[in-house]
C-alpha positions as protocol buffer text, in pm:
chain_id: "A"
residue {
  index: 1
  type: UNK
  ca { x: 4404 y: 3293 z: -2041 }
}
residue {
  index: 2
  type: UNK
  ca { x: 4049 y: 3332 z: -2053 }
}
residue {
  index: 3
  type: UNK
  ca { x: 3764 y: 3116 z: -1953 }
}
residue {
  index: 4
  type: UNK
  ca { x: 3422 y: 3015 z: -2016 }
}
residue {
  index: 5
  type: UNK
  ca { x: 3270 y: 2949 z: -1678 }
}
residue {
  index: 6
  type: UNK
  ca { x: 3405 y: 3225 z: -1478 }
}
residue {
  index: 7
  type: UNK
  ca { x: 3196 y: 3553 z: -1495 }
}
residue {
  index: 8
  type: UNK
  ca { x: 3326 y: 3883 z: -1563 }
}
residue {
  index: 9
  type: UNK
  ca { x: 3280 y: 4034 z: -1239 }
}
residue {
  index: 10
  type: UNK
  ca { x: 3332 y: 3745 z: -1009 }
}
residue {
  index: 11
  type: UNK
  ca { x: 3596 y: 3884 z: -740 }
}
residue {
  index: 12
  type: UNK
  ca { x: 3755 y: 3574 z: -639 }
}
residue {
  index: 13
  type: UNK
  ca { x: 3815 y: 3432 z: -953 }
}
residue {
  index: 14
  type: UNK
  ca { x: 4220 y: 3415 z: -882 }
}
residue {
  index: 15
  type: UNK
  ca { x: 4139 y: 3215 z: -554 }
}
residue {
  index: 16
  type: UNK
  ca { x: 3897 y: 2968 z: -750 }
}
residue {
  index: 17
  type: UNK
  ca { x: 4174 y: 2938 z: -1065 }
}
residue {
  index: 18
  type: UNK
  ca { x: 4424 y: 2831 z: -832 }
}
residue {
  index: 19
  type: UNK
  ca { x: 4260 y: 2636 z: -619 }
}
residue {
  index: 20
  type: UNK
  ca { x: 4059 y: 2417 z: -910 }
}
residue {
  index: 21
  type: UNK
  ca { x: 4454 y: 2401 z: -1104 }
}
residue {
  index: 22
  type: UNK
  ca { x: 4605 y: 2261 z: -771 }
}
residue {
  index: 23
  type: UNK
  ca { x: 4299 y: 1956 z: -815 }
}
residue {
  index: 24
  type: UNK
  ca { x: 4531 y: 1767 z: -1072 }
}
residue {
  index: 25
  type: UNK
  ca { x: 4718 y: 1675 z: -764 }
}
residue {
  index: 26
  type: UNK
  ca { x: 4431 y: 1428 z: -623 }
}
residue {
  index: 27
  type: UNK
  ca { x: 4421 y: 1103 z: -757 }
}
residue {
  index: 28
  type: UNK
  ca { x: 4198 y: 1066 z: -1094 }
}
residue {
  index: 29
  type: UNK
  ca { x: 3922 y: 801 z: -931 }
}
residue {
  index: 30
  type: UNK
  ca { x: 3890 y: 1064 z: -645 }
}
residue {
  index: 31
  type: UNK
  ca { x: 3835 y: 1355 z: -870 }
}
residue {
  index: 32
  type: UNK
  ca { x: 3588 y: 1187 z: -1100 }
}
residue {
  index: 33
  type: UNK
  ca { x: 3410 y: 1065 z: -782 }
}
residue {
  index: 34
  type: UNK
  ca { x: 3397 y: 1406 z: -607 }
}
residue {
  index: 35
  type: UNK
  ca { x: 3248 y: 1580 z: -976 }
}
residue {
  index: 36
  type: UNK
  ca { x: 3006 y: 1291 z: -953 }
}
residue {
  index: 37
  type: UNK
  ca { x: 2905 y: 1396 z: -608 }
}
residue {
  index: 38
  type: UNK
  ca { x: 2904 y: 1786 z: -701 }
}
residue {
  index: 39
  type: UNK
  ca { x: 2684 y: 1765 z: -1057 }
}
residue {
  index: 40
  type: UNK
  ca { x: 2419 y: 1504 z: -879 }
}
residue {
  index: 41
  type: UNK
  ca { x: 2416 y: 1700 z: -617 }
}
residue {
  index: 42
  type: UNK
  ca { x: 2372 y: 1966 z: -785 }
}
residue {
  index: 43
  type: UNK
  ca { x: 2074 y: 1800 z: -959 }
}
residue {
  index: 44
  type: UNK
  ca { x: 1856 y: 1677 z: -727 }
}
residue {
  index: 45
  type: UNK
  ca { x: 1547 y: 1905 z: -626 }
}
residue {
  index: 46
  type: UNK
  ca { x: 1525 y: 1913 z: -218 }
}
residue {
  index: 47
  type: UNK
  ca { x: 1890 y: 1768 z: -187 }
}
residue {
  index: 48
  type: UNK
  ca { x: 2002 y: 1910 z: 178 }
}
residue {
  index: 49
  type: UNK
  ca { x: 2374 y: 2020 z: 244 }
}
residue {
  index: 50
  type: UNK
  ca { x: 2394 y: 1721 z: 468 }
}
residue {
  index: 51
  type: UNK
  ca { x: 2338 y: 1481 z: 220 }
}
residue {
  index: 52
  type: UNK
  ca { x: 2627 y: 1616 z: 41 }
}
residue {
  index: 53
  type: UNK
  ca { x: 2877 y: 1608 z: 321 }
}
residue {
  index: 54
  type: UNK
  ca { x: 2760 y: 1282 z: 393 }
}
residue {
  index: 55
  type: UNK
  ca { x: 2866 y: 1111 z: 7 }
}
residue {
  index: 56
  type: UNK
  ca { x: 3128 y: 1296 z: 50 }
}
residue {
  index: 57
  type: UNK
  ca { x: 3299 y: 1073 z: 354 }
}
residue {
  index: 58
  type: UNK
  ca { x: 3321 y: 819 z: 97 }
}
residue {
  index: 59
  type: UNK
  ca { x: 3592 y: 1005 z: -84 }
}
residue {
  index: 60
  type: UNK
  ca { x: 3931 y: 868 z: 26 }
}
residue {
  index: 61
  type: UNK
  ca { x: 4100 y: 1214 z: 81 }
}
residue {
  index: 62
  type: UNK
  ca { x: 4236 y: 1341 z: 395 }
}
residue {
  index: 63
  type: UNK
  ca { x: 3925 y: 1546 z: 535 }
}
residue {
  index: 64
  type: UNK
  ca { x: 4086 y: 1909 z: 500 }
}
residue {
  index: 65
  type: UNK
  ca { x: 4180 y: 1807 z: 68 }
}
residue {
  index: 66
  type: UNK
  ca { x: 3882 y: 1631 z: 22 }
}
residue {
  index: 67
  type: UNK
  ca { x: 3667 y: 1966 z: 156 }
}
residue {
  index: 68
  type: UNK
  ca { x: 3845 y: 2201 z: -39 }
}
residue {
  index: 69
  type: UNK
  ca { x: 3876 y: 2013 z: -382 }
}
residue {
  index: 70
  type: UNK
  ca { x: 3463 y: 1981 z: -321 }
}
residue {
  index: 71
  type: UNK
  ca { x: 3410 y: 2326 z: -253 }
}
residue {
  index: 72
  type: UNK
  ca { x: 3587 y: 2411 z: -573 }
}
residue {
  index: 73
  type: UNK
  ca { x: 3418 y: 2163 z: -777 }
}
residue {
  index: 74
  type: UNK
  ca { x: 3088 y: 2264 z: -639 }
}
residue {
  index: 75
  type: UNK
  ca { x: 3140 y: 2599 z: -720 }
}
residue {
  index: 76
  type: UNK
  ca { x: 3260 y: 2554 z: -1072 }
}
residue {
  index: 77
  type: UNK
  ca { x: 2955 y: 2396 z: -1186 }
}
residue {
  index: 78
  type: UNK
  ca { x: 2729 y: 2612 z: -986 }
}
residue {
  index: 79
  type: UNK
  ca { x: 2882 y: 2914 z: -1193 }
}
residue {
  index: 80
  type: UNK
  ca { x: 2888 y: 2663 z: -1551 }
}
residue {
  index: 81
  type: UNK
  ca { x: 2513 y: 2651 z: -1469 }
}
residue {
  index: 82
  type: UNK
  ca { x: 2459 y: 3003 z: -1417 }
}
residue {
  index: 83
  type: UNK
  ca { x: 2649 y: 3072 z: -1758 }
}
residue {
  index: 84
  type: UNK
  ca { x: 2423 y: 2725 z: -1936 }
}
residue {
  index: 85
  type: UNK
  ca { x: 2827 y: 2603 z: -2056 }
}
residue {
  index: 86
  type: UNK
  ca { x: 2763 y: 2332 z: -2302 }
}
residue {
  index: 87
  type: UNK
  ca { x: 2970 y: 2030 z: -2267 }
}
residue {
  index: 88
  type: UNK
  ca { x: 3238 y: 2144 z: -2506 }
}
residue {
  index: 89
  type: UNK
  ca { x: 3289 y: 2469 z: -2318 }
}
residue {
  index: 90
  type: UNK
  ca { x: 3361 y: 2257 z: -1957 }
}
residue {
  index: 91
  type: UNK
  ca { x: 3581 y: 2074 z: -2163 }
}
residue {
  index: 92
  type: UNK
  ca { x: 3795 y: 2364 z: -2276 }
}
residue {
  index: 93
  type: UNK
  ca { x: 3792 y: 2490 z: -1901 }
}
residue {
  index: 94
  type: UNK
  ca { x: 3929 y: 2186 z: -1719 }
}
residue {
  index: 95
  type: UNK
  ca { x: 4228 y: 2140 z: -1994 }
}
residue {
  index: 96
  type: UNK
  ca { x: 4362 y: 2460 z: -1914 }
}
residue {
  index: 97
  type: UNK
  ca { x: 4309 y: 2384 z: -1565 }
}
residue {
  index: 98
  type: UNK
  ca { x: 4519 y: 2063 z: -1598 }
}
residue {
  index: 99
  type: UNK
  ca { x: 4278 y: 1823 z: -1515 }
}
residue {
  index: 100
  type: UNK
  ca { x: 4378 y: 1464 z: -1609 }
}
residue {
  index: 101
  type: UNK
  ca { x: 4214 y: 1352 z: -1979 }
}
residue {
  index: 102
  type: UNK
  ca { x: 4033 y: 1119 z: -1795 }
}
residue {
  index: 103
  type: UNK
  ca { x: 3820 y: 1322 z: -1570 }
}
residue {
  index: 104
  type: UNK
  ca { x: 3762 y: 1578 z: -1815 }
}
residue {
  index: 105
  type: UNK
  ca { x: 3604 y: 1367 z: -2015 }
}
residue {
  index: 106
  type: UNK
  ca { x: 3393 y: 1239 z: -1720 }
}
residue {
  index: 107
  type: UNK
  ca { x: 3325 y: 1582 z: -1671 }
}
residue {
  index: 108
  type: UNK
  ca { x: 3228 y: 1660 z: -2018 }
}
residue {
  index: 109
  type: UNK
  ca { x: 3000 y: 1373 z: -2041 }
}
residue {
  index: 110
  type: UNK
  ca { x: 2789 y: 1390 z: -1692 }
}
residue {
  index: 111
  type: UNK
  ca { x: 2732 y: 1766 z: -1736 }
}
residue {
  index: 112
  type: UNK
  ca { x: 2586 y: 1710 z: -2147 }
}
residue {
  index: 113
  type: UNK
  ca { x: 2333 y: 1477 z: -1953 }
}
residue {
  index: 114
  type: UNK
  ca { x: 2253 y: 1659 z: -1627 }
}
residue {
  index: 115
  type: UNK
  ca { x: 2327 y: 2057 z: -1708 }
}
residue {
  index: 116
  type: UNK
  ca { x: 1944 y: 2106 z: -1789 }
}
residue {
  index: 117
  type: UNK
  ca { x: 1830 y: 1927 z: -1449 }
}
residue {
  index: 118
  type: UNK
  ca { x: 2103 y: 2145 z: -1220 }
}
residue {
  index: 119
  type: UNK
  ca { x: 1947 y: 2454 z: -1404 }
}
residue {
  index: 120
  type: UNK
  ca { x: 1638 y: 2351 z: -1345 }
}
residue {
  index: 121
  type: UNK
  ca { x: 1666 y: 2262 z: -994 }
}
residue {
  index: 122
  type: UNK
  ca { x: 1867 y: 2622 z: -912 }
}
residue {
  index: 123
  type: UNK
  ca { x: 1547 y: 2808 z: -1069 }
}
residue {
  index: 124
  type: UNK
  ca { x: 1304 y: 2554 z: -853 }
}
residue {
  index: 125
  type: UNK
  ca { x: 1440 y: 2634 z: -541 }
}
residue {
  index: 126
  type: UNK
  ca { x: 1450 y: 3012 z: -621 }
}
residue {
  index: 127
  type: UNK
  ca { x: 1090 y: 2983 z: -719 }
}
residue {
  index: 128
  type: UNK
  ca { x: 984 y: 2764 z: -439 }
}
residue {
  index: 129
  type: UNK
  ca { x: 1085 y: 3032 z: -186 }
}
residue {
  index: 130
  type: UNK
  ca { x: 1008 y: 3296 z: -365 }
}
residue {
  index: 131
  type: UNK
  ca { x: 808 y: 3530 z: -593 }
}
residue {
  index: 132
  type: UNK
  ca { x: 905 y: 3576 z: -908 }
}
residue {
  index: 133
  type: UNK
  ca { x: 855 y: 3953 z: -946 }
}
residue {
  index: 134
  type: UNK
  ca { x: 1019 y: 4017 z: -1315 }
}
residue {
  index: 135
  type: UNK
  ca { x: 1209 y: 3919 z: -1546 }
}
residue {
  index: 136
  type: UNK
  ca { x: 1485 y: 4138 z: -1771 }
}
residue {
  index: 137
  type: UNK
  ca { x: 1689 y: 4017 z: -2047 }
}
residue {
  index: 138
  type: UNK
  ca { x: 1988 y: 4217 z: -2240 }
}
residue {
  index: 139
  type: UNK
  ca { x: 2165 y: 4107 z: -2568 }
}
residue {
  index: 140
  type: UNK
  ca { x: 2559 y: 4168 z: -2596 }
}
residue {
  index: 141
  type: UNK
  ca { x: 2876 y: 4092 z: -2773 }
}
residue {
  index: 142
  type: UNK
  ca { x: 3176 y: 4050 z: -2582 }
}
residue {
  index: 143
  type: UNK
  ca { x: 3481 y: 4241 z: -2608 }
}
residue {
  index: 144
  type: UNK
  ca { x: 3829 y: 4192 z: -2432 }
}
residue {
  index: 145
  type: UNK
  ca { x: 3911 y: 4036 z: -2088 }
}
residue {
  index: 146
  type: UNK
  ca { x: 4215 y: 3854 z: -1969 }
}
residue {
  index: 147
  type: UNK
  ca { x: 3995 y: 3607 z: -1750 }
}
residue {
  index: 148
  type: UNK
  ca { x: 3712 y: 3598 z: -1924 }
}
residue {
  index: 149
  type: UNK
  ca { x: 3626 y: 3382 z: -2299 }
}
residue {
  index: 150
  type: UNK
  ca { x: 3601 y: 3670 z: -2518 }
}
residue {
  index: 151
  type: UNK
  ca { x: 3539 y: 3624 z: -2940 }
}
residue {
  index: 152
  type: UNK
  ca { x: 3314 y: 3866 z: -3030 }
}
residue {
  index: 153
  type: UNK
  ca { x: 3046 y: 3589 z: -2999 }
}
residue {
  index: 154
  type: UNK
  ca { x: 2694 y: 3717 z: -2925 }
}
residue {
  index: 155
  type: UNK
  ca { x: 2547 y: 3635 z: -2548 }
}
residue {
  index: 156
  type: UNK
  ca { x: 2190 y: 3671 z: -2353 }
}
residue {
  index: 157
  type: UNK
  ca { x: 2193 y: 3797 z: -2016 }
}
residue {
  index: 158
  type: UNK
  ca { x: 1899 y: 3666 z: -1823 }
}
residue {
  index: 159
  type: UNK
  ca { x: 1802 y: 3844 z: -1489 }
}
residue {
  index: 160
  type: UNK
  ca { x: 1517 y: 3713 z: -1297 }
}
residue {
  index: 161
  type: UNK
  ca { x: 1399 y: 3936 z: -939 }
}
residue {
  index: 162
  type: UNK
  ca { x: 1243 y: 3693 z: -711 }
}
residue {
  index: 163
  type: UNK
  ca { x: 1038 y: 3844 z: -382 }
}
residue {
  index: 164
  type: UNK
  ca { x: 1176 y: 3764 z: -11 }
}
residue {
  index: 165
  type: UNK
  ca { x: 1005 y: 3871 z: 287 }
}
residue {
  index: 166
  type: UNK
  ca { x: 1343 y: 4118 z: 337 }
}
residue {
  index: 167
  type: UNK
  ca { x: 1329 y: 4211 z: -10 }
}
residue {
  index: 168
  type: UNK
  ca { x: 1407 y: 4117 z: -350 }
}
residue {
  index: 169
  type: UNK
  ca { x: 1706 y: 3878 z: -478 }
}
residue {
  index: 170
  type: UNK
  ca { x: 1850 y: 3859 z: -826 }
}
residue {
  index: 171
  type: UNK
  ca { x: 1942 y: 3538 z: -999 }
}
residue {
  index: 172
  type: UNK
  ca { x: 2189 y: 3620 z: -1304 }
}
residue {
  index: 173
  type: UNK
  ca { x: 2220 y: 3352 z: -1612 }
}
residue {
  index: 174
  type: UNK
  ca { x: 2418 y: 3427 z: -1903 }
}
residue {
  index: 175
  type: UNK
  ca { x: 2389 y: 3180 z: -2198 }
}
residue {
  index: 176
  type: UNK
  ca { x: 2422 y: 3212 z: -2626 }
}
residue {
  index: 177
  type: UNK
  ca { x: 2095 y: 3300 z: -2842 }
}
residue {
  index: 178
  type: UNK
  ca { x: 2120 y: 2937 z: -2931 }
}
residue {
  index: 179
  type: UNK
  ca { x: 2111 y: 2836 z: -2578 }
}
residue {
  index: 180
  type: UNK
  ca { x: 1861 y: 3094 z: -2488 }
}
residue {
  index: 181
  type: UNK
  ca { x: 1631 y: 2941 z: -2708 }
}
residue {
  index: 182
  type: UNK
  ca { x: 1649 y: 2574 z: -2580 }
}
residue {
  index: 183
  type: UNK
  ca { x: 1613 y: 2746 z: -2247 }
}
residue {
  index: 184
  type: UNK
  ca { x: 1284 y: 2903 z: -2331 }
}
residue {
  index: 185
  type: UNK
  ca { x: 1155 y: 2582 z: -2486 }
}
residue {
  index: 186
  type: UNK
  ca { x: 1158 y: 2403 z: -2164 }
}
residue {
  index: 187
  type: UNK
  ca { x: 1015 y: 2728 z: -1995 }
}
residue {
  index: 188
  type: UNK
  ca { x: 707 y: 2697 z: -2254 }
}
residue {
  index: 189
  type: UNK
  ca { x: 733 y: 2260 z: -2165 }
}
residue {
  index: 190
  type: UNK
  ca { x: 699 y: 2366 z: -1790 }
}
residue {
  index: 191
  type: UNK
  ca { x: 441 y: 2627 z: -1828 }
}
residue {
  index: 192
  type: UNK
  ca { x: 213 y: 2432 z: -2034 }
}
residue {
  index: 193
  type: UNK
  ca { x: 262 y: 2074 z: -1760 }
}
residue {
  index: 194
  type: UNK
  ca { x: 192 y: 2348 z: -1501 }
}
residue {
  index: 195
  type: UNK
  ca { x: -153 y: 2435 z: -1682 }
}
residue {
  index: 196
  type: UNK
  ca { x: -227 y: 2114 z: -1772 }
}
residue {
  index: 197
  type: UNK
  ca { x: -199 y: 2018 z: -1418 }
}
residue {
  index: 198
  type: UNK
  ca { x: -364 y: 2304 z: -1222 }
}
């Protein structure tokens, strides 16, 4: 079974799988309130760890549950960022991972109206921190993987090298040419607010 959000060389993607599969379990007002707390979150530029945790004692899940369905929520869309998953893509994810109709369709609906804002806000912090130092893009079809969503589709990989005072970090994004594009028109909407403003 492939899927769309997990990438190729992610090395605990059998950990993640089972852990997100065993979520079906919790009670469907629970989940849909803990992927409300993960994709705003997610969203929100200068939102602290703590603020997180904090929303999260609202969940009524025994502490250890209600930190490990989180986690696992948190990281899926953290990686459906990183890989710009359109709503239709989350969608496909979370029915093979047996998630009740109801929150998938939550799910599906939240992330079409905040994916460009938790995108935004991961590149924000990168950039607030550091130096962007270069950016590399490479064009590729996909071929065969059992974990992975392979069709032969085209895909963009994005790689952008920030400066730290130890060094250099990468930030990976890996997104369709259609995608690509909408991504570089709100590059070019930034850039030209940052002009017009400086």
């Amino acid at each position: 079974m492939a899927w769309h959000f997990l990438p190729s060389d992610y090395e605990n993607s059998l950990t993640l799988l089972d852990t997100l599969h065993s979520l079906y379990e919790i009670p469907h007002p629970e989940l849909i309130q803990l992927i409300q707390l993960a994709v705003n979150y997610l969203r929100k530029p200068g939102a602290e760890p703590s603020m997180f945790t904090e929303a999260l004692s609202e969940v009524q899940l025994p502490p250890k549950a209600r930190e490990t369905a989180a986690t696992a929520i948190l990281l899926y869309f953290q990686l459906a960022s990183k890989k710009l998953l359109t709503r239709d893509k989350i969608i496909e994810d979370l029915h093979k991972l047996d998630f009740p109709e109801e929150a998938v369709q939550f799910a599906g609906e939240i992330w079409e109206n905040q994916k460009d804002a938790v995108t935004l806000r991961a590149l924000s912090q990168m950039a607030s921190r550091d130096d962007l130092l270069d950016m590399e893009w490479k064009f590729g079809v996909t071929t065969s993987n059992s974990i992975v969503e392979n069709k032969g589709e085209c895909f963009i990989q994005l790689k952008l090298i920030f400066g730290q005072d130890k060094g250099t970090k990468e930030v990976n994004f890996e997104m369709s040419p259609k995608e690509f594009y909408e991504f570089y028109g709100e590059l070019e909407k930034i850039k030209t607010v940052m002009e017009i403003t400086s």
